[in-house]
Residue, then its C-alpha position, 0 to 999 in steps of 0.5 A: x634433932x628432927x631432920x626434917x626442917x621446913x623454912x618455907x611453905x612448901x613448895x617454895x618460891x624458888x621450886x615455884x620458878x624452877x618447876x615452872x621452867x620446867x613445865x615449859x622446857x620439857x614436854x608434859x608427858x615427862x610426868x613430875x609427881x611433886x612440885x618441889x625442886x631438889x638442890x642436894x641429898x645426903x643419906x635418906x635426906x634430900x634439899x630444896x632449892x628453898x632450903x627445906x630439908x624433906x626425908x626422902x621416902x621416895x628414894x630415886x624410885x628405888x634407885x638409892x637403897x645405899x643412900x643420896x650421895x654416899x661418900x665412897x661412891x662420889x669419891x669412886x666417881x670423882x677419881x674414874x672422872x679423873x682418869x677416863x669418862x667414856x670409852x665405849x666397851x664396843x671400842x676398848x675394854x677398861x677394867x671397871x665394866x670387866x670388874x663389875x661383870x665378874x663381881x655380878x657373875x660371883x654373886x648371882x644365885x645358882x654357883x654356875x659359870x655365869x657371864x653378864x652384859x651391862x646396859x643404861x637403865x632396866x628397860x634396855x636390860x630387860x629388852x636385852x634379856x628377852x633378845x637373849x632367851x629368844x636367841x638362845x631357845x630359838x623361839x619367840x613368844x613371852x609370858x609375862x603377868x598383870x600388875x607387870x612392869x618391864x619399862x617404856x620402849x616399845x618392847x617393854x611397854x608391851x610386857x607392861x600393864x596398867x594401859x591408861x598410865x603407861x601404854x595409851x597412845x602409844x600402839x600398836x606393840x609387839x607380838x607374840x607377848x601372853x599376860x597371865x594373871x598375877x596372884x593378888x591375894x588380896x583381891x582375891x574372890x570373895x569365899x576362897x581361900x588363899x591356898x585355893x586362889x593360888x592353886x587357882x592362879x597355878x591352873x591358869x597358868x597351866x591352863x595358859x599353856x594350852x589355850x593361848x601358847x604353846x610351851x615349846x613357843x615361849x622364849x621366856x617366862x618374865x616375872x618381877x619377885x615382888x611387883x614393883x608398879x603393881x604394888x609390891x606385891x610379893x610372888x607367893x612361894x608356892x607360884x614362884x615353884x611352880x614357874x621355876x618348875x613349868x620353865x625347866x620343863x618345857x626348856x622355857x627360860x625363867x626371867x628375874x626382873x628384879x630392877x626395882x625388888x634387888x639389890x638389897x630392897x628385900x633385905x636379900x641382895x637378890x630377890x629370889x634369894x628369899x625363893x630359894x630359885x634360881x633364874x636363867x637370867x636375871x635382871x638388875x638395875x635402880x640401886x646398882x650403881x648409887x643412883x647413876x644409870x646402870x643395868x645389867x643381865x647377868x645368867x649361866x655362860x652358855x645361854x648369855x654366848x647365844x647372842x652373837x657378836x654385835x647383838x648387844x650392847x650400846x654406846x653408853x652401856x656400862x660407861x667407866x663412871x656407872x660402873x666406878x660407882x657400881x664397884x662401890x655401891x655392890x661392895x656396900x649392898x652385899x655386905x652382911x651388915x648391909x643386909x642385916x641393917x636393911x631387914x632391922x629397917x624393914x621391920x620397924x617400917x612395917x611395924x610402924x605400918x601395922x600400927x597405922x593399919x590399927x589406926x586407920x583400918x577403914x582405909x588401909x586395906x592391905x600392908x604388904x612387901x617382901x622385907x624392907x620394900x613395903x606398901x599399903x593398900x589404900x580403900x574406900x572402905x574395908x568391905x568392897x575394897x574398892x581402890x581410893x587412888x584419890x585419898x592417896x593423891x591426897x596423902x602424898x600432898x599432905x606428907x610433902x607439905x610435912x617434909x615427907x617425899x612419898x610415891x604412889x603404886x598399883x594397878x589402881x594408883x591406890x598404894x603408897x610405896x616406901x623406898x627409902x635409903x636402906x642406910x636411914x636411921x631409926x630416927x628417921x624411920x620414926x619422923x617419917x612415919x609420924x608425919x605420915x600418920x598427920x598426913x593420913x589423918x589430914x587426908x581423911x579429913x579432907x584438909x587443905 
């Protein structure tokens, strides 16, 4: 039986009138990416407010890698509810928040004495981790790298690229941030070779190192495994080394932010794992906590202590529902059998996506990702590779009118990200991609 099933047309009367008060209630810069309104969600499923049911390839933006709703985590949910909403961990200590800290300190990579802090949402764990390093190294400056995305306070918006989207209007931002080029090998110049690109991009960096900042000035070096915003683009292995090599050298500290590429997303639970790197600090977030809002750092006792008391932490961080949730959701997400479905899932979604490559090569560029957290690089055509942000508008409108929920990425807003519930079915794989071969094909016809 097909999972997606459409009563109305899309989007619906009564999404119209919800997502009209919506735009009246809210002001406008809360941006929405679709006009339907949601009811309720199971697994890779969600239902409107109109009674369509869609296959979520969106998935919270990466925050639902073990699904809409999974009945363990309500159940957690339900039962903390029960007994204590809120405390404040600054007040009283209560068992979820130590429990969460101890199972994150257990499963972070490197076998050290770890300690962690838990925060809301992965801009305030990335803020904290930086206030961290710059405490712990006594220095201030940051490296961090285009395509980049850390958050949208005033510190993260700062580490952040893509301007016009994210930053515009919204100055002036710290100092003391350096942005160094990412490895794109794809956009890489035309002639070289991808071994002589990423040599080139390791030269910058070094080069960095003397012409903009000097090492003994940089707190930390931030870096997302696999980009997320800038288009899934994975950290060439051989980049990766020589960071993870710069930073132990010159006492920099090394900083996984891997808010939207862990926690399962890659088919590891941690990113780096597929590296064999080990971070001074990582930074977790999204599907922690089975969509409620939960962050943390986690790195080696001493350098987590260098804070001082009082210096981190907040009213809600690491509140007793989030982390009820997070007990179960860790439990799910870093199971053996979890992992192993996750990697079956990301081959057959990118098997799907090589074949719609085949299908349509004048306009698919570039099929990329680490695992299951995959993308296609949308063009004008295979030559210039010039982004077609406006194709891939279109396709995302014509896969919703389908009951498919897609997301747009890059730098250039020209790539379609897939993030589904690591728990979907083949079934569902395959009813998905389908509709996004029709909707592709609809697109580059220039259907209504």
């Amino acid at each position: 039986m097909p999972s997606i099933k459409l009563v109305t047309e899309i989007p619906g009367p009564n999404s119209v009138a919800l997502v009209a008060r919506r735009d009246a209630a809210v002001a406008r810069g809360a941006a929405r990416l679709t006009d339907i309104a949601v009811a309720s969600g199971s697994g890779a499923l969600v239902t409107d407010v109109d009674g369509n049911s869609y296959i979520d390839f969106a998935g919270g933006i990466g925050t639902l890698a073990v699904g809409h709703t999974p009945p363990d985590i309500v159940d957690a949910i339900c039962d903390q509810a029960g007994r204590l909403i809120h405390m404040c961990s600054i007040v009283a200590t209560y068992a979820p928040y130590v429990e969460v800290c101890e199972r994150l300190n257990a499963l972070a990579p490197g076998g050290f004495t770890n300690k962690t802090t838990l925060l809301n949402s992965g801009a305030e764990a990335v803020e904290t981790a930086v206030k961290i390093a710059r405490a712990y190294t006594g220095r201030q400056a940051l490296i961090v790298f285009e395509g980049a995305y850390h958050g949208r306070t005033n510190l993260t918006l700062g580490m952040t690229s893509k301007y016009a989207l994210f930053k515009s209007g919204f100055g002036p931002f710290p100092p003391e941030i350096y942005r160094l080029p990412f490895p794109n090998p794809y956009r890489r110049p035309t002639g070289m070779g991808e071994d002589d690109y990423v040599q080139y991009c390791i030269d910058q960096f070094d080069h960095a190192l003397i012409a903009q900042v000097a090492p003994d000035a940089v707190a930390a070096v931030v870096v997302e495994p696999v980009q997320g915003e800038g288009g899934f683009l994975p950290l060439p292995a051989r980049f990766a080394a020589h960071l993870r090599a710069r930073c132990s050298e010159h006492g920099m500290l090394f900083v996984a932010d891997e808010v939207q590429c862990g926690m399962g997303r890659t088919g590891r639970l941690f990113a780096v794992e597929h590296y064999g790197l080990v971070p001074d600090l990582i930074v977790s977030g999204k599907s922690i906590a089975g969509g409620m809002p939960l962050a943390a750092v986690t790195g080696r006792a001493e350098i987590m202590d260098a804070a001082k008391p009082g210096g981190l932490g907040g009213t809600y961080s690491g509140n007793p529902l989030a982390c009820a949730a997070a007990l179960r959701a860790i439990d799910t997400l870093s199971s053996a059998d979890f992992l192993a479905r996750a990697d079956q899932v990301g081959r057959r979604m990118r098997g799907h996506l090589d074949r719609l490559q085949a299908a349509f090569p004048e306009i698919i560029g570039e099929v990329r990702g680490l695992g299951p957290m995959l993308a296609v690089e949308l063009v004008s055509d295979p030559l210039s590779r010039a982004p077609n942000a406006a194709l891939t508008n279109a396709i995302t409108t014509q896969t919703l009118k389908r009951g498919l929920i897609t997301i747009r990425a890059g730098l250039y807003s020209n790539c379609l990200r897939f993030l589904p519930a690591l728990t979907i079915s083949d079934a569902q794989i395959d009813e998905g991609m389908a509709v996004l071969a029709e909707a592709i094909a609809a697109a580059t016809a220039g259907d209504a």
